[in-house]
Legacy VTK file of the C-alpha trace (Angstrom):
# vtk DataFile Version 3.0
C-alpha trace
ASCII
DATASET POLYDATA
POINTS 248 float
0.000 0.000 0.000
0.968 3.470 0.208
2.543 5.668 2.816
4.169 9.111 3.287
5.363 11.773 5.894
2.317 13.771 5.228
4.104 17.235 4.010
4.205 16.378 0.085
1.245 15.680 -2.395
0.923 12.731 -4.560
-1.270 11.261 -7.686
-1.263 7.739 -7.495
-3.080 5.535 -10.248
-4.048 2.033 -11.036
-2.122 0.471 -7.871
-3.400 -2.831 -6.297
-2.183 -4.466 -3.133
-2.994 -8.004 -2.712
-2.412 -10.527 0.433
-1.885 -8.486 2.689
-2.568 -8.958 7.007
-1.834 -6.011 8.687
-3.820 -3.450 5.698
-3.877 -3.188 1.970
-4.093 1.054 2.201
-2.011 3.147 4.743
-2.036 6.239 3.647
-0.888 9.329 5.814
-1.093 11.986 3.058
-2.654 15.337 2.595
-3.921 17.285 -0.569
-2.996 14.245 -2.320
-5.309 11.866 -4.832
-5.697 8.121 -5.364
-7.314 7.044 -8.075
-8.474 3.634 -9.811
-5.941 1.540 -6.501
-7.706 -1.828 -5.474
-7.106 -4.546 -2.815
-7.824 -7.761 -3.028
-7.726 -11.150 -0.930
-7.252 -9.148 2.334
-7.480 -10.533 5.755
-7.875 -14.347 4.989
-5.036 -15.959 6.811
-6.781 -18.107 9.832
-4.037 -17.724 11.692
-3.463 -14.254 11.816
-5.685 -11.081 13.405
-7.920 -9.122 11.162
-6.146 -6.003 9.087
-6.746 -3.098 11.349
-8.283 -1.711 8.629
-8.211 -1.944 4.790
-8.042 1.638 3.683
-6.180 3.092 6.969
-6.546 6.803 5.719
-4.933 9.917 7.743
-4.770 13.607 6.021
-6.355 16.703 4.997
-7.683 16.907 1.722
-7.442 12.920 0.844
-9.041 11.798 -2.048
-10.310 8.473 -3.538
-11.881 7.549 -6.797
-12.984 4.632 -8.243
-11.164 2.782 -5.545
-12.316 -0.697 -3.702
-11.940 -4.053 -2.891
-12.179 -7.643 -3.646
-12.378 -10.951 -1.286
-11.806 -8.696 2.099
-12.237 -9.591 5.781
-12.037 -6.386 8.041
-13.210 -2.918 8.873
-12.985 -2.088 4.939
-12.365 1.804 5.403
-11.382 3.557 8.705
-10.348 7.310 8.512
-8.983 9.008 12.000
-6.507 11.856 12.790
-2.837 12.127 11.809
-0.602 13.335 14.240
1.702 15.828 12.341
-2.014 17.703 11.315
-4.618 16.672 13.799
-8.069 15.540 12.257
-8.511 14.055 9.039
-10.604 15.067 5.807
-11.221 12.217 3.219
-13.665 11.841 0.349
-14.167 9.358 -1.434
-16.074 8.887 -4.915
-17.256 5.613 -6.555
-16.066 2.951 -4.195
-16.586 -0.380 -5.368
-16.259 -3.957 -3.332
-16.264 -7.689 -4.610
-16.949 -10.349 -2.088
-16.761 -8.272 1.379
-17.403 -10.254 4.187
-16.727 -7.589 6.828
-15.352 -8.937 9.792
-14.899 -13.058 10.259
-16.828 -12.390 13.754
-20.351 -11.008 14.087
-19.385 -8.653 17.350
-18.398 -5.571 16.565
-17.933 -5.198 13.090
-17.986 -1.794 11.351
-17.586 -1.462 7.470
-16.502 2.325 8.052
-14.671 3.693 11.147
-14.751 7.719 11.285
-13.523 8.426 14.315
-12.562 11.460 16.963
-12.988 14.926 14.742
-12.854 13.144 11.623
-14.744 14.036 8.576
-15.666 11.551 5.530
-17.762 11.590 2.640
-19.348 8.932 0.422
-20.346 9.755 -2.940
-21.750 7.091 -5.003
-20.336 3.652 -5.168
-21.492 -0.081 -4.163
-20.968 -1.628 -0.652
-22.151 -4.782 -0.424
-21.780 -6.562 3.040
-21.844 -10.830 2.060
-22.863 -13.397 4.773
-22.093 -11.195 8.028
-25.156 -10.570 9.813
-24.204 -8.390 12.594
-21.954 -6.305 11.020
-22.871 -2.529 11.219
-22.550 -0.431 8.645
-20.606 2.854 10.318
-19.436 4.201 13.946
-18.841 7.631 14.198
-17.174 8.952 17.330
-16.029 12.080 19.608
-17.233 14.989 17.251
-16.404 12.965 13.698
-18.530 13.657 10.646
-19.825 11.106 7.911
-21.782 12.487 4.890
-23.711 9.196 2.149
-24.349 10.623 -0.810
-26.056 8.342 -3.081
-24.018 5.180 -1.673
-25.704 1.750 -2.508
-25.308 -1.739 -1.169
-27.250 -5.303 -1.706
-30.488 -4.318 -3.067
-32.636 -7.504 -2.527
-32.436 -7.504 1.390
-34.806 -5.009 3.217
-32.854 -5.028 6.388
-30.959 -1.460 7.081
-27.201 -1.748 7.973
-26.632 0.663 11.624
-24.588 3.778 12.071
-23.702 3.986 15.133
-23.039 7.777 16.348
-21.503 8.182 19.820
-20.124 11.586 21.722
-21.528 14.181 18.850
-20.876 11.830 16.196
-22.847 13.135 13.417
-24.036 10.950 10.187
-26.000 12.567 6.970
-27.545 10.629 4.659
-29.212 11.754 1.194
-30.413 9.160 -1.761
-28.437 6.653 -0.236
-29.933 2.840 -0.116
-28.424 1.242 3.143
-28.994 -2.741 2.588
-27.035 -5.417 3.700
-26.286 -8.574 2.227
-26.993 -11.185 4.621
-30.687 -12.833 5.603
-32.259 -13.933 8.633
-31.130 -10.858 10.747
-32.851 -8.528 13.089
-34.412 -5.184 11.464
-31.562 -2.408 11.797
-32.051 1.501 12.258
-29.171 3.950 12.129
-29.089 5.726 15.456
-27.425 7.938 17.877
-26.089 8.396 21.646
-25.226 11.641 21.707
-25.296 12.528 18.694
-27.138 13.235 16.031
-28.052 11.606 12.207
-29.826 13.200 9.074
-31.531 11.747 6.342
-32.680 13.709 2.965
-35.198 12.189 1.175
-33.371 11.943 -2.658
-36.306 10.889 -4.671
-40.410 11.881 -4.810
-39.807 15.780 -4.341
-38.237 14.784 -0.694
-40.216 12.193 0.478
-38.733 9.466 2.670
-39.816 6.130 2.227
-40.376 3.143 5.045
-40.629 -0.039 3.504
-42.591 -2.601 5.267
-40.578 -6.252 5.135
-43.615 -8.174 5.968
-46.449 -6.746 3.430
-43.529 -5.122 0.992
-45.989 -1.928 1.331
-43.733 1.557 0.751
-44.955 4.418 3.352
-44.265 7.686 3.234
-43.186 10.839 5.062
-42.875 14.341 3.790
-43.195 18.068 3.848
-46.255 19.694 2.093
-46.186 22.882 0.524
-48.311 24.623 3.582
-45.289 23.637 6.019
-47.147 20.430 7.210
-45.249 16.892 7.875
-47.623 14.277 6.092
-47.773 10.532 6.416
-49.231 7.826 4.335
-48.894 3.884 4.289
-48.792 3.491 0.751
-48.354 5.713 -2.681
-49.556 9.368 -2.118
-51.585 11.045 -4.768
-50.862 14.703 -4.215
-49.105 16.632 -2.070
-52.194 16.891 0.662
-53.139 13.625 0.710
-52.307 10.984 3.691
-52.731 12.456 7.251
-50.609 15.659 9.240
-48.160 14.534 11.431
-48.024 16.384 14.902
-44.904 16.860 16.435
-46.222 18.199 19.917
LINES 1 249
248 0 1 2 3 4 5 6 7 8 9 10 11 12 13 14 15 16 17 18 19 20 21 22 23 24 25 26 27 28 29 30 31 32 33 34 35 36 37 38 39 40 41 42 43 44 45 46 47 48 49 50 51 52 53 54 55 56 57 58 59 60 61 62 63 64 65 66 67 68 69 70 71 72 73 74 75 76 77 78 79 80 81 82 83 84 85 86 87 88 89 90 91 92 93 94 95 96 97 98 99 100 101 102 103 104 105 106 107 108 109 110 111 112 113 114 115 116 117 118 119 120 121 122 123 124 125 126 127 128 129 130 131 132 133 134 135 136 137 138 139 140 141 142 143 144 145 146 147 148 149 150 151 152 153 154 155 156 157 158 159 160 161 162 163 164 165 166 167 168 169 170 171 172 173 174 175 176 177 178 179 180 181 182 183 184 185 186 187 188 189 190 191 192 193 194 195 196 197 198 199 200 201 202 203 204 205 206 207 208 209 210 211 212 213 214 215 216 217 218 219 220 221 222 223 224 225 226 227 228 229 230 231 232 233 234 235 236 237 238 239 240 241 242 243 244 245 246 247
């Protein structure tokens, strides 16, 4: 993977790093860009601990596109502050994984560590989360920020992936499908201690959408033009229609 002292800027393209234990990605760079770099067949040794994270990503200004993985076991991005600059600022655009299994334990798994001050952004891409059903989808801790932009995963499964905020943590979410990849698991709901998580409604002039696992009936929740919140089980036929939500 790569590395650096942090002071210079760098363009790196079409890198893999295969086989690795320990991570694929450590990369303690600022104003710097990475662009079309892979891993793949991380974290499988038996005998060995987990990577402590796939894309281990420190700096200011970091950026990733049309980066991912392929046959990985661990925390598959983690972003947290680098010593010579303090907290870190990473976006990433387009990520793409292959056969990610998350962690090879159910406890405490997290696809995406942001943690203490942090900030990281998600802008499209596919995140699929295979056969791990407790994995969560995101912590965010001690004042970090992480902003979904239009980030998929699985599809076909109804059950939301958590993100976990803790200590002022905050998450946004717009036009972002949350789904993991793995059946028979509890329903999951993104939610806070201390701390505080957004969610934009991308499609439907804002509306956001609850979709019922059992009856596969779509509900929904939005703002009317007179300022009211409105709620219907089921397809709403104009901007009135449904019932007012009260918020007293």
């Amino acid at each position: 993977g790569g590395g650096g002292g942090g002071g210079k800027s760098h363009t790196v393209s079409s890198c893999w790093a295969g086989a690795c234990d320990k991570w694929a990605w450590k990369i303690n760079l600022s104003y710097s860009n990475f662009s079309a770099c892979g891993a793949d067949y991380i974290g499988y040794h038996p005998a060995r601990p987990l990577p402590e994270a796939i894309y281990l990503l420190r700096g200011f200004g970091l950026t990733l596109t049309g980066c991912g993985a392929e046959e990985a076991n661990g925390t598959l991005i983690s972003v947290s502050p680098f010593l010579a600059i303090g907290s870190s600022s990473v976006n990433i655009i387009g990520f793409m994984t292959y056969n990610y299994y998350g962690g090879r334990t159910a406890v405490g798994d997290y696809v995406v560590s942001v943690q203490n001050n942090s900030h990281l952004t998600l802008t499209g891409g596919d995140i699929p989360i295979v056969g791990n059903v407790a994995a969560k989808f995101a912590e965010v801790t001690d004042g970090s920020k992480l902003y979904i932009n239009g980030l998929t995963t699985n599809l076909d499964y109804l059950d939301d992936s958590q993100i976990v905020c803790t200590t002022l943590g905050e998450a946004s979410i717009a036009g972002a499908k949350m789904k993991s990849m793995a059946e028979g698991q509890d329903q999951r709901d993104s939610f806070s201690t201390n701390g505080s998580i957004n969610i934009v409604g991308a499609g439907d002039k804002g509306h956001l959408k609850f979709k019922n696992s059992a009856s596969n009936q779509t509900s929904h929740l939005w703002v009317a033009a007179d300022g009211s919140l409105r709620f219907k089980n089921g397809t709403p036929t104009s901007d009135t229609d449904g019932q007012a939500v009260s918020l007293a």
